[in-house]
C-alpha positions as CSV (number, residue, x, y, z in Angstrom):
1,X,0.0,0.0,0.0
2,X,1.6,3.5,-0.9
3,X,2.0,5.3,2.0
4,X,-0.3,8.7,2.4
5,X,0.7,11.8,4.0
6,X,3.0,15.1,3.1
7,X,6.2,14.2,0.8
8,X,9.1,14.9,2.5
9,X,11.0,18.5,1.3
10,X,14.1,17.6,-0.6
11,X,17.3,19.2,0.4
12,X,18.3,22.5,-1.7
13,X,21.8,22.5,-2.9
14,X,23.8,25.2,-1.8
15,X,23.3,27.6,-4.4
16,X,19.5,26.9,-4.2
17,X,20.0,27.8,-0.4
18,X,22.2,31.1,-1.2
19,X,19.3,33.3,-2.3
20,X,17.1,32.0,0.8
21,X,19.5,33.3,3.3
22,X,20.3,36.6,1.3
23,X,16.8,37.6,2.0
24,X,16.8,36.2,5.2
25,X,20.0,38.7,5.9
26,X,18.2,41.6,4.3
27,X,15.1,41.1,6.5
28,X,16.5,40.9,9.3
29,X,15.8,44.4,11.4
30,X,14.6,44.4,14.9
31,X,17.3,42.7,17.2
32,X,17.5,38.9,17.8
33,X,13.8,38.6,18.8
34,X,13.0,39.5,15.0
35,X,15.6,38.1,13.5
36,X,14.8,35.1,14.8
37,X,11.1,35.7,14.4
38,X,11.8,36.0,10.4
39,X,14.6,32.5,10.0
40,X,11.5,30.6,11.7
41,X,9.0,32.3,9.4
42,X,11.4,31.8,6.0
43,X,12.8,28.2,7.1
44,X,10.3,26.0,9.2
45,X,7.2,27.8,7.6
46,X,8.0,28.9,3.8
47,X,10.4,26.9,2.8
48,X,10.1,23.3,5.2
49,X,13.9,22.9,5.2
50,X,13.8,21.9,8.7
51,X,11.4,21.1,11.5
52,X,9.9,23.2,14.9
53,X,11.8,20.8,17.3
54,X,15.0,21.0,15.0
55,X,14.6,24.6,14.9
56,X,14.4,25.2,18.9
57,X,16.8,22.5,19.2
58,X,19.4,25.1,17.2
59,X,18.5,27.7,18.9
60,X,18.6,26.3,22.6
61,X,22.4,25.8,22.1
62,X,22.8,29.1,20.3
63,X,21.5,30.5,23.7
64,X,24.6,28.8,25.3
65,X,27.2,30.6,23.7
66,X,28.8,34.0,23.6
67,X,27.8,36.0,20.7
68,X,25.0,36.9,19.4
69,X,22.5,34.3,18.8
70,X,20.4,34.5,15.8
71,X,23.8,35.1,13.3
72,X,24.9,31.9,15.1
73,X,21.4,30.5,14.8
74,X,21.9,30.7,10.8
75,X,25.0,29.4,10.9
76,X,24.0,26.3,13.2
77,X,21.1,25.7,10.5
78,X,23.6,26.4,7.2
79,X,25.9,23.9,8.6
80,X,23.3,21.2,9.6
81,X,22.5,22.1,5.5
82,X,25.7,21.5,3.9
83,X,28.5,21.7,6.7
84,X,31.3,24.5,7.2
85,X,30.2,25.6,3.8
86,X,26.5,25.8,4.4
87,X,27.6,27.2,8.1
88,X,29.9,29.8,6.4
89,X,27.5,31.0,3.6
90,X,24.5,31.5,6.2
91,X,26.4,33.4,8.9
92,X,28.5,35.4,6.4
93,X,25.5,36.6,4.5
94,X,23.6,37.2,8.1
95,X,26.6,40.0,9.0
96,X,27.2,41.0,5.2
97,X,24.5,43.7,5.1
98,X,25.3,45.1,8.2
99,X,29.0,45.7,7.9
100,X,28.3,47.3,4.7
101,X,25.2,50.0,5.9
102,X,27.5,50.7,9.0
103,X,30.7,51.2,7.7
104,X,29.0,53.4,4.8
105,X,27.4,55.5,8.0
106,X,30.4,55.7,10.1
107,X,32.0,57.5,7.1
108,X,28.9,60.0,7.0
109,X,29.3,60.1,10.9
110,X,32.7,61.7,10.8
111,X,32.0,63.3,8.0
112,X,28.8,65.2,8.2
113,X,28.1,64.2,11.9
114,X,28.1,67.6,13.5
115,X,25.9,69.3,10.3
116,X,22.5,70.6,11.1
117,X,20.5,67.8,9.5
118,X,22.5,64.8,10.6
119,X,22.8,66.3,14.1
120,X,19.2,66.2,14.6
121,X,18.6,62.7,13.3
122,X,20.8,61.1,15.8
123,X,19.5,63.7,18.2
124,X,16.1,61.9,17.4
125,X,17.6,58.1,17.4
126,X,19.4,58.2,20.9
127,X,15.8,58.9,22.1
128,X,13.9,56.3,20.4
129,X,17.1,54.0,21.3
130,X,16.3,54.7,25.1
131,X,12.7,53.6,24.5
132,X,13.5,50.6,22.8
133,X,16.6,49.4,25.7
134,X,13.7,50.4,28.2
135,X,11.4,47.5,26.7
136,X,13.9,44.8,26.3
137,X,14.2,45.1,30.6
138,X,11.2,44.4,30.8
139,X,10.6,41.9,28.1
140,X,14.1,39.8,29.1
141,X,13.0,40.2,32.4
142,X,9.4,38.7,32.2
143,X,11.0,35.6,30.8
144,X,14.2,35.1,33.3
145,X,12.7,36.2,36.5
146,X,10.8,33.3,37.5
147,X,10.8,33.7,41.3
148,X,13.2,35.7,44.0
149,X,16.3,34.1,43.8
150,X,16.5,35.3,39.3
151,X,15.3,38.5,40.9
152,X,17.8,38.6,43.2
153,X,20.7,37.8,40.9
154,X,19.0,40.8,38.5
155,X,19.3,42.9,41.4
156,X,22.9,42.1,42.3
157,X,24.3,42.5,39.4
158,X,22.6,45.9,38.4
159,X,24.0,47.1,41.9
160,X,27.6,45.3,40.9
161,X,27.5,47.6,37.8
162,X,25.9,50.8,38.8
163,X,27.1,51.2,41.9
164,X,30.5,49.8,41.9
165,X,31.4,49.8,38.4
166,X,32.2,45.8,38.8
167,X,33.9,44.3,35.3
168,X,31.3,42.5,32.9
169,X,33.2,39.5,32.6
170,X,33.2,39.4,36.6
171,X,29.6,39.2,36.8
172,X,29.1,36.5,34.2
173,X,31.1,34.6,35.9
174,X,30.0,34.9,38.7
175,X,26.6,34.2,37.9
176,X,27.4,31.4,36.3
177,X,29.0,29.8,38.7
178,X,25.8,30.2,41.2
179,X,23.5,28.4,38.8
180,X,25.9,26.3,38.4
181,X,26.1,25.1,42.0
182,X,22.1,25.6,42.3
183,X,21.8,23.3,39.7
184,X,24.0,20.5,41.0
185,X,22.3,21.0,43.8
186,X,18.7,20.3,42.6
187,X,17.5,23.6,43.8
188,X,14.3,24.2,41.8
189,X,15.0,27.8,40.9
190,X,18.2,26.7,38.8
191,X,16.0,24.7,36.7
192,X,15.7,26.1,33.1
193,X,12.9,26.5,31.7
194,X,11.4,25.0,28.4
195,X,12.2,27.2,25.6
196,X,10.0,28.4,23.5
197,X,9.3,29.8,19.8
198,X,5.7,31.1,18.4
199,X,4.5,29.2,15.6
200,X,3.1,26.5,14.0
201,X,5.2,23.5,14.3
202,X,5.3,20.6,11.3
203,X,6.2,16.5,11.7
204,X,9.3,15.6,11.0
205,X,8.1,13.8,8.0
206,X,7.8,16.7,5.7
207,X,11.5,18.0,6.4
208,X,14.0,16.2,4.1
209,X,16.9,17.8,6.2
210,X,15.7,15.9,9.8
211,X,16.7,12.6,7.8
212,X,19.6,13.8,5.7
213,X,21.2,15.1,8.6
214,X,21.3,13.1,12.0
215,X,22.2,14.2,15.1
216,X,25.1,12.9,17.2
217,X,28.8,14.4,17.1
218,X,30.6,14.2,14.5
219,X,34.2,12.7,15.2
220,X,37.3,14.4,17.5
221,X,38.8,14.6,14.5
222,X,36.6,17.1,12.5
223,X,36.1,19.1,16.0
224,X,39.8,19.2,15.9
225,X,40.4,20.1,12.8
226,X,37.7,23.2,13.0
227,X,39.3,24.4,16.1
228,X,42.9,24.8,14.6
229,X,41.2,26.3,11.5
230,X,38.8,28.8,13.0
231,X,41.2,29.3,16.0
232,X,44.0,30.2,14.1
233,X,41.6,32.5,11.7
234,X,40.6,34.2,14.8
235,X,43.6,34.4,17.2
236,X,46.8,34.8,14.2
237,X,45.5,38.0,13.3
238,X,44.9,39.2,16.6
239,X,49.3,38.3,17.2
240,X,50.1,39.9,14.0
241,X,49.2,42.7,14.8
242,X,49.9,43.3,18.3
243,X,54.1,41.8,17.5
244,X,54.0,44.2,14.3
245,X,52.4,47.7,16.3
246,X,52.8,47.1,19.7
247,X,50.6,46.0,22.6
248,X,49.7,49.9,23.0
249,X,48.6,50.7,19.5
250,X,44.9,51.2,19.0
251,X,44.8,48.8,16.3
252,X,45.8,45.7,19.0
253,X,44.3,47.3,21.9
254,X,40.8,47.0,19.4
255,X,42.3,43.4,18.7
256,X,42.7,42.1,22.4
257,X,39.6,44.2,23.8
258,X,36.8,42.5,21.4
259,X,38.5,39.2,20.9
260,X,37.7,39.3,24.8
261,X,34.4,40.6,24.0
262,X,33.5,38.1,22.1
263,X,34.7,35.5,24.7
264,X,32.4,36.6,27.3
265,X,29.6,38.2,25.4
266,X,26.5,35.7,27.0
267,X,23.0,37.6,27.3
268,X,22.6,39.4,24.3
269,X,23.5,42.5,22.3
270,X,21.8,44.6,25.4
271,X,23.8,42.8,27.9
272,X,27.4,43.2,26.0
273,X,26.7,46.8,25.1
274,X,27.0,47.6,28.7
275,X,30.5,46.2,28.8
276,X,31.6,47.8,25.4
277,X,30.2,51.2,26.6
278,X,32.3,50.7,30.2
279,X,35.2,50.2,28.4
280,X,35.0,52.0,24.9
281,X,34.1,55.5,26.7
282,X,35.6,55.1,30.3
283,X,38.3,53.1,30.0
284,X,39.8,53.2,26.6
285,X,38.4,56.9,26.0
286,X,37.7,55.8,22.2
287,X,34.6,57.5,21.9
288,X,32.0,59.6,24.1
289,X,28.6,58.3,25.6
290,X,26.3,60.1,23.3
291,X,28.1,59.0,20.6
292,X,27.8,55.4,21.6
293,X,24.1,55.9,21.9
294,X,24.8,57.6,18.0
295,X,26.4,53.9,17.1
296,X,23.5,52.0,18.7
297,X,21.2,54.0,17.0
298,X,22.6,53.0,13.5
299,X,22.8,49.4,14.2
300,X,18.9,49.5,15.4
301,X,18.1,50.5,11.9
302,X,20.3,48.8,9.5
303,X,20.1,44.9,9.2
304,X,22.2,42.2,10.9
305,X,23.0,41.6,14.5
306,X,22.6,44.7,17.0
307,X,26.8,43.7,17.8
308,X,27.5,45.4,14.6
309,X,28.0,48.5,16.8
310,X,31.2,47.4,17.7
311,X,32.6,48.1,14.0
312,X,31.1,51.5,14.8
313,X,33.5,52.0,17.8
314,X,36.2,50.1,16.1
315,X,36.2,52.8,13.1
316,X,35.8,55.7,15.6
317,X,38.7,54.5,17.9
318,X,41.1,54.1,14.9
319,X,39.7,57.3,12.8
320,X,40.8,58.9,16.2
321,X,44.0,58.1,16.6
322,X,45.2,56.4,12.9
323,X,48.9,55.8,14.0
324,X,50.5,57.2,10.4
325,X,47.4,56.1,8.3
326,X,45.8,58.4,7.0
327,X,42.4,59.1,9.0
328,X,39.3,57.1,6.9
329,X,41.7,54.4,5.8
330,X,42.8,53.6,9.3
331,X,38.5,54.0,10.9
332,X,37.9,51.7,7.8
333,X,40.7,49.0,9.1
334,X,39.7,49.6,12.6
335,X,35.9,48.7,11.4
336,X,36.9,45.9,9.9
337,X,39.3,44.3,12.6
338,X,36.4,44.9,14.6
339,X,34.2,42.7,13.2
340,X,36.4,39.9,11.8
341,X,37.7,39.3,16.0
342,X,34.1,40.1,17.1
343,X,32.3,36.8,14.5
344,X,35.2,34.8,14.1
345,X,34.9,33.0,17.1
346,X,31.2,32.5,16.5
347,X,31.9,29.8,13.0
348,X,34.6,28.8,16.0
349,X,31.8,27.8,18.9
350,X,29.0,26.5,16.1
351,X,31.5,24.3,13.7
352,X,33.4,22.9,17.1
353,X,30.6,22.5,19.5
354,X,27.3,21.5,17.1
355,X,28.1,17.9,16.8
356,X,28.0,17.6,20.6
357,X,24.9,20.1,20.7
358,X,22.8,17.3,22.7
359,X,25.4,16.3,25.2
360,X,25.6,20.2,26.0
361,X,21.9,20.6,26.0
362,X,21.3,17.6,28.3
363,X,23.7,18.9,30.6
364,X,21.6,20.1,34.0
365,X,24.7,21.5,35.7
366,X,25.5,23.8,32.5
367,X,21.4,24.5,32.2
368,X,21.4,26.0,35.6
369,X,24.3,28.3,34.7
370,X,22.4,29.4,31.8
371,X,19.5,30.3,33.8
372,X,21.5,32.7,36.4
373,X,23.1,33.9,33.9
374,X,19.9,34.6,31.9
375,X,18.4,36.4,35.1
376,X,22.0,38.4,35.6
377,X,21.8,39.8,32.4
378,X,18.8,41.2,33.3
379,X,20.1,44.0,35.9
380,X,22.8,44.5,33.2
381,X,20.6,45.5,30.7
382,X,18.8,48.2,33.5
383,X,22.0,49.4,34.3
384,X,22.4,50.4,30.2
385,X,19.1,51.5,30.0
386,X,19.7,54.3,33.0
387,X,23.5,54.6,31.3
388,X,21.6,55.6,28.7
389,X,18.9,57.5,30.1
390,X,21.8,60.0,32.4
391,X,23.9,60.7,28.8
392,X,20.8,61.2,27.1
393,X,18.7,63.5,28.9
394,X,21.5,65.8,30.7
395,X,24.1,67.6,29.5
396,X,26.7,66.8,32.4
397,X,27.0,64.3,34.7
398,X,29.4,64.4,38.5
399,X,30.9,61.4,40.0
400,X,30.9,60.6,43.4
401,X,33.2,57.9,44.7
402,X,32.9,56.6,48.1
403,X,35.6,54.1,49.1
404,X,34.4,50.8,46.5
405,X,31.3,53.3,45.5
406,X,31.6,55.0,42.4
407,X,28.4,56.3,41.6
408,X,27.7,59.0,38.3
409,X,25.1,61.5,39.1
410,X,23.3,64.1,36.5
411,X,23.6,67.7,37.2
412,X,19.4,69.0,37.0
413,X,20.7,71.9,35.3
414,X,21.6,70.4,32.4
415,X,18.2,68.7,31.7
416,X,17.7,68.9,27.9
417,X,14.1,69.2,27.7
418,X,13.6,68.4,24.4
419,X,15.6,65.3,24.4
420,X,13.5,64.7,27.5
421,X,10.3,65.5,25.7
422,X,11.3,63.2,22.6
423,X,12.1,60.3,25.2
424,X,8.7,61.1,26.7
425,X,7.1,60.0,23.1
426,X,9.0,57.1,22.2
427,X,8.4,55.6,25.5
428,X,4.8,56.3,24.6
429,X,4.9,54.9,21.3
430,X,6.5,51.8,22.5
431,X,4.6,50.9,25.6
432,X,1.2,52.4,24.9
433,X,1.0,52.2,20.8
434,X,2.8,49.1,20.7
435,X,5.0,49.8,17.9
436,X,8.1,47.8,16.6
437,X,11.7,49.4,16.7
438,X,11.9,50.3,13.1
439,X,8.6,53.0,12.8
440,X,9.6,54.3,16.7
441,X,13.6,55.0,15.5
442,X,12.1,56.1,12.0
443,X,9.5,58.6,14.0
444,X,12.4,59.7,16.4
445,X,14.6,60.7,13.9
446,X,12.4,62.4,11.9
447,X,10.8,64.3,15.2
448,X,14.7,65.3,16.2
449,X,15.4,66.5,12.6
450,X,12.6,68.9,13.1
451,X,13.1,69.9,16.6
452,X,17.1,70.8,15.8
């Protein structure tokens, strides 16, 4: 008897699949919630290529890395495709558009940043960009705070960061240290919770990839061979230049800084911006806080992963001090660096650790660190979000250090009030009118071109 039911969807070839994931790259506005939202709408809905449980099964372990997780969701899903090349052609395309739209608006930036016109659409953007940190708090934390102890660890770490300017890398891991033990433990507040993804799911049946691919690791050997490849693709650079310029040069002190970035980056774009901004601005002096909020503002509205606003401080912290190059050349090679140290190591983490995704995912100890970490991120996303909110709104800002306390306060007299006014209105248009990034940054600018 001929068997009934859906015919499985045959596997595209790799050219078949290049077009698919240029438009998935194109698409793909509105942070890692959208991004994601749009590979689950184009490849488990449109297209079939692979099923609802494969597709959360990707992106549970995406959530386990550093980096951010939808350009490492498209390159766990390329490679399950056709391998390192599959893996390659996804995440590359994912970061392609990006790095093009922001290294084209960093030139403008230095350029024409200070004209009238220009002025007043990032005057409008850092607004709208305070609106939209503002929501992901509260969205983040709705799903990480499940009881007092996440709330707690939110808490702690926002008090770490605000109040006693405690290293990013420091609070990671630290917090994942604590699920970790709560988890070995078997306390039930370590336990991670299912994940989820909206969407209607499809059997198994009418995915060709589920069978063409199996799960299971695939060999030492290969996980080897990936790590010598993708290690050396990431880390020889990085040695070059700090033996040919010196550990002091910008270019190696851009190399070393986001190489460690990208080694410690769990918890989002949010969650690492914090970091960046603590040591791009106040440590490294590479750049000043409104003009971070300037950079954050251009990767909101240009497609690819909301991390691309490191190339922007990687241009400005070059442009700024070019070591003999002349000025552009050296912001462009800065931009670039950037980004090749910041998504090199994510091809590294997918091509060595996806064979071995389901020992990883059936790991409770390394679950539980997930989850605290999860809930830590939230207070480090509040304390960017007021960051954001003291440079945004006033003028000037005093610090006040106390023994271990180093607190920055705003000086009242330097209230802008229309920057507080345009705030006022993108907060409004976010919480009340419900509306997605792109129409309240579009909106903003537009209002802050008018107003200046």
């Amino acid at each position: 008897m001929t068997p009934t039911g859906p015919r499985p969807t045959p596997r595209p070839t790799l050219r078949e699949a290049l077009p698919v994931w240029a438009r998935v790259a194109a698409l793909s506005f509105g942070g890692p919630a959208g991004q994601i939202a749009v590979m689950h709408r184009i490849l488990v809905e449109e297209r079939r290529w692979i099923s609802e449980a494969r597709f959360l099964h990707a992106l549970n372990f995406c959530t386990l890395l550093p980096g951010p997780e939808a350009q490492q969701l498209a390159t766990y899903i390329g490679w399950l495709m056709h391998g390192p090349r599959g893996g390659l052609l996804a995440g590359g395309l994912f970061v392609l558009p990006g790095l093009v739209a922001i290294m084209g608006l960093s030139v403008v930036y230095v350029l024409h940043g200070q004209t009238g016109p220009v002025a007043g659409l990032f005057f409008g953007l850092k607004a709208a960009v305070l609106a939209i940190v503002a929501e992901a708090v509260l969205r983040i934390g709705r799903r990480a705070l499940r009881g007092p102890v996440q709330v707690a660890l939110a808490g702690a770490s926002f008090g770490a960061l605000f109040l006693f300017a405690a290293p990013f890398p420091a609070i990671v891991l630290a917090a994942g240290l604590i699920g970790w033990w709560g988890a070995r433990a078997g306390l039930p507040d370590f336990r991670p919770g299912a994940a989820g993804h909206g969407g209607a799911g499809h059997g198994g049946a009418t995915h060709g990839l589920d069978d063409a691919v199996p799960v299971g690791p695939a060999g030492h050997r290969q996980a080897l061979r990936m790590l010598a490849i993708w290690g050396a693709l990431w880390l020889v650079p990085v040695a070059l230049v700090v033996a040919l310029r010196g550990p002091e040069d910008v270019f190696a002190r851009i190399a070393l800084f986001f190489s460690q970035m990208a080694a410690v980056s769990f918890g989002g774009a949010y969650a690492v911006l914090t970091y960046v901004a603590q040591q791009a601005v106040e440590h490294y002096g590479w750049l000043k806080p409104g003009e971070m909020l300037d950079g954050l503002g251009l990767a909101e509205t240009t497609p690819g992963p909301l991390i691309m606003v490191t190339q922007f401080v990687g241009f400005l912290a070059a442009y700024r001090d070019p070591g003999g190059l002349p000025a552009l050349l050296a912001g462009i090679l800065g931009g670039l660096l950037t980004t090749w140290v910041t998504f090199a190591p994510c091809f590294l983490w997918i091509f060595v650790g996806a064979p071995y995704v389901e020992a990883l995912r059936g790991n409770r100890a390394l679950a539980g660190a997930l989850a605290a970490i999860t809930a830590a991120v939230v207070g480090v996303i509040l304390n960017l979000a007021v960051w954001f909110a003291l440079h945004t709104l006033f003028a000037a800002q005093r610090t006040l250090a106390l023994g271990p306390l180093v607190l920055d306060l705003p000086v009242p007299e330097s209230l802008d009030p229309l920057a507080l006014l345009l705030a006022l209105a993108a907060l409004a248009a976010v919480f009340v009118a419900r509306l997605g990034p792109v129409p309240v940054l579009a909106g903003a600018a537009l209002a802050g071109l008018v107003l200046r």
